[in-house]
NUKOL-936491 format. One record per residue (C-alpha): residue in one letter; y, z, x. Coordinates in nm, 4 decimals. Layout:
{residu = A, Y = Y, Z = Z, X = X}
...
***
This chain:
{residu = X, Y = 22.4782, Z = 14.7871, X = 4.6161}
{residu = X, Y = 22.2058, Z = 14.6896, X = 4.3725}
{residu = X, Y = 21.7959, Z = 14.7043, X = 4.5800}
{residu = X, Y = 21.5584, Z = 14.4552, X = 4.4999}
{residu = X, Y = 21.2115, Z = 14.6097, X = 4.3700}
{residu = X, Y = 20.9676, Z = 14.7115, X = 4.6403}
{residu = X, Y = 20.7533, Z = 14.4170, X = 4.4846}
{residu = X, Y = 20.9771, Z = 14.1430, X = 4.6719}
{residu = X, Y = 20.9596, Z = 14.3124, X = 5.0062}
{residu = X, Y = 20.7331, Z = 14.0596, X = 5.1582}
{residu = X, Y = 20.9723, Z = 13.7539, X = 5.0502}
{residu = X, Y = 21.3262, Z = 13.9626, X = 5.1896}
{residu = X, Y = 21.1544, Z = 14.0166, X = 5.5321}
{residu = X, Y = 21.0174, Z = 13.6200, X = 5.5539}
{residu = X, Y = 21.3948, Z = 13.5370, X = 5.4551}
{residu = X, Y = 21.5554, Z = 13.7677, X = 5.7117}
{residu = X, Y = 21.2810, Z = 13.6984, X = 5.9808}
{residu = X, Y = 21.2801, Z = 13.3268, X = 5.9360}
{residu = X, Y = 21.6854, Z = 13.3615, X = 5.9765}
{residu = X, Y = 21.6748, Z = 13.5556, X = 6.3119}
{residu = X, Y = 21.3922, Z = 13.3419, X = 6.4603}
{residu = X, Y = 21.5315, Z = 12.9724, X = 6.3375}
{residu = X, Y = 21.8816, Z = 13.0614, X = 6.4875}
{residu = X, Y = 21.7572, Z = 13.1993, X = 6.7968}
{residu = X, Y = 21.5659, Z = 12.9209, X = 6.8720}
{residu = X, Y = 21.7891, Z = 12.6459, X = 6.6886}
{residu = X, Y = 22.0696, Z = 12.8121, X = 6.9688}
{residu = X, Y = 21.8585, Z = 12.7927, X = 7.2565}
{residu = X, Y = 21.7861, Z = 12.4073, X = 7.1529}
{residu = X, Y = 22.0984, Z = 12.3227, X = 7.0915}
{residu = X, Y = 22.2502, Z = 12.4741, X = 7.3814}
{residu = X, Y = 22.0030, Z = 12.2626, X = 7.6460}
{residu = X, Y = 22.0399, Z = 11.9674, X = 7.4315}
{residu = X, Y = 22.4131, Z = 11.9131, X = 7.3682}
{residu = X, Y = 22.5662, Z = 12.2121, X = 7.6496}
{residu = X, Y = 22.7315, Z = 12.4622, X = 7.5223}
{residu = X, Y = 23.0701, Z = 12.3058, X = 7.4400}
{residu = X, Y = 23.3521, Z = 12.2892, X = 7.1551}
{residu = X, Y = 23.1258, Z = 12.1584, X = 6.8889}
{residu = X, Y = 22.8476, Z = 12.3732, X = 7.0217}
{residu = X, Y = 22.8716, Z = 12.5988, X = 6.7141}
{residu = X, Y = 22.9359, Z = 12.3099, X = 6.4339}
{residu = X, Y = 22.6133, Z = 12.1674, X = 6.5899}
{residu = X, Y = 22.3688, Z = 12.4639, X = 6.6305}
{residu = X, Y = 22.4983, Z = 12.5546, X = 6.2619}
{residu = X, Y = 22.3731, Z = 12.2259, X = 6.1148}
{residu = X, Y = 22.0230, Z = 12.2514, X = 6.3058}
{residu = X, Y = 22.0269, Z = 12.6154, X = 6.2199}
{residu = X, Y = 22.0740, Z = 12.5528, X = 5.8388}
{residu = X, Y = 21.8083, Z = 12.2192, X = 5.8717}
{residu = X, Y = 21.5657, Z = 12.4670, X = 6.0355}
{residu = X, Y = 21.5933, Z = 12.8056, X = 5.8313}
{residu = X, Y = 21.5661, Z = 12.5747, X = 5.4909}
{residu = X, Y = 21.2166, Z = 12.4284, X = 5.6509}
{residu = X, Y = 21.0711, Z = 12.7299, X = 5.7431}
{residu = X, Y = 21.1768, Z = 12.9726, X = 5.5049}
{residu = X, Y = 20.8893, Z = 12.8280, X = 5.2266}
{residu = X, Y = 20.6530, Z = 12.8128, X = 5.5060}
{residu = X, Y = 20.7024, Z = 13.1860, X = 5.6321}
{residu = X, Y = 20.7362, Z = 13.3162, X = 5.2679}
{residu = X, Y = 20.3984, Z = 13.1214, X = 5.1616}
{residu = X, Y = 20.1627, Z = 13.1779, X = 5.4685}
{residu = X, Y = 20.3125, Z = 13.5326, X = 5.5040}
{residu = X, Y = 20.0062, Z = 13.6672, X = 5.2587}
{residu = X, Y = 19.7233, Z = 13.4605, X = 5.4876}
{residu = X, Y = 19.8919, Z = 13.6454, X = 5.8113}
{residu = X, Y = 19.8624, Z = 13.9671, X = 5.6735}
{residu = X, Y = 19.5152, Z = 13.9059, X = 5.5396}
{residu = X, Y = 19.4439, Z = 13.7863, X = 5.8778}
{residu = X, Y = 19.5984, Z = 14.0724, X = 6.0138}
{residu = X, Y = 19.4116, Z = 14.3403, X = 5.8190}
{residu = X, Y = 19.0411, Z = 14.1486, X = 5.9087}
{residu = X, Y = 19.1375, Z = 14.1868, X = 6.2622}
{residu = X, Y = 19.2361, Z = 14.5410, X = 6.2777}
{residu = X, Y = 19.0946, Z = 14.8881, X = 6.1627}
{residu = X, Y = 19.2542, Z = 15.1897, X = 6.0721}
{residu = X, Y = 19.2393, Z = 15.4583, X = 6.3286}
{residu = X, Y = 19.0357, Z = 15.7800, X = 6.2694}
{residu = X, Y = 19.2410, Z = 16.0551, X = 6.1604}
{residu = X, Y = 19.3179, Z = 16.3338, X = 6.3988}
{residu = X, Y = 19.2294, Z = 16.6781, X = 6.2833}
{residu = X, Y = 19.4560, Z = 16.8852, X = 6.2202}
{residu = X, Y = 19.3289, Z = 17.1584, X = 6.4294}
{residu = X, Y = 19.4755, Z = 17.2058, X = 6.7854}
{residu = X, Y = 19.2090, Z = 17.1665, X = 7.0546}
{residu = X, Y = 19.1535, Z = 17.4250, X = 7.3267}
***
């Protein structure tokens, strides 16, 4: 199995994410919507497919601001020594 360069990290995990989250919630929609019958999954796939190709640009191009927003937001912790207490 050929790996993708480290450098495309951020853009695999906004594919896989946006995938998980859009069918989850494309399900659950789908499911109170039209019940959960024998064209359940021929529905929920279309919506699912509709939904991941709308938010997978979105997620891959405001990924960056999150993390910058992320980083502002936060602080790294102090380091511990490495000396036991006592």
């Amino acid at each position: 199995m050929r790996l993708l360069p480290r450098r495309f990290a951020p853009y695999v995990y906004g594919t896989i994410q946006a995938a998980i989250t859009t069918a989850v919630a494309t399900a659950i929609a789908t499911g109170q919507l039209t019940g959960f019958s024998v064209l359940f999954l021929e529905r929920w796939a279309l919506a699912w497919l509709v939904a991941w190709a709308t938010m997978l640009p979105v997620v891959v191009l405001v990924a960056p601001l999150i993390e910058r927003v992320v980083r502002a937001l936060t602080t790294r912790e102090p380091v511990e020594s490495a000396k036991p207490r006592g």
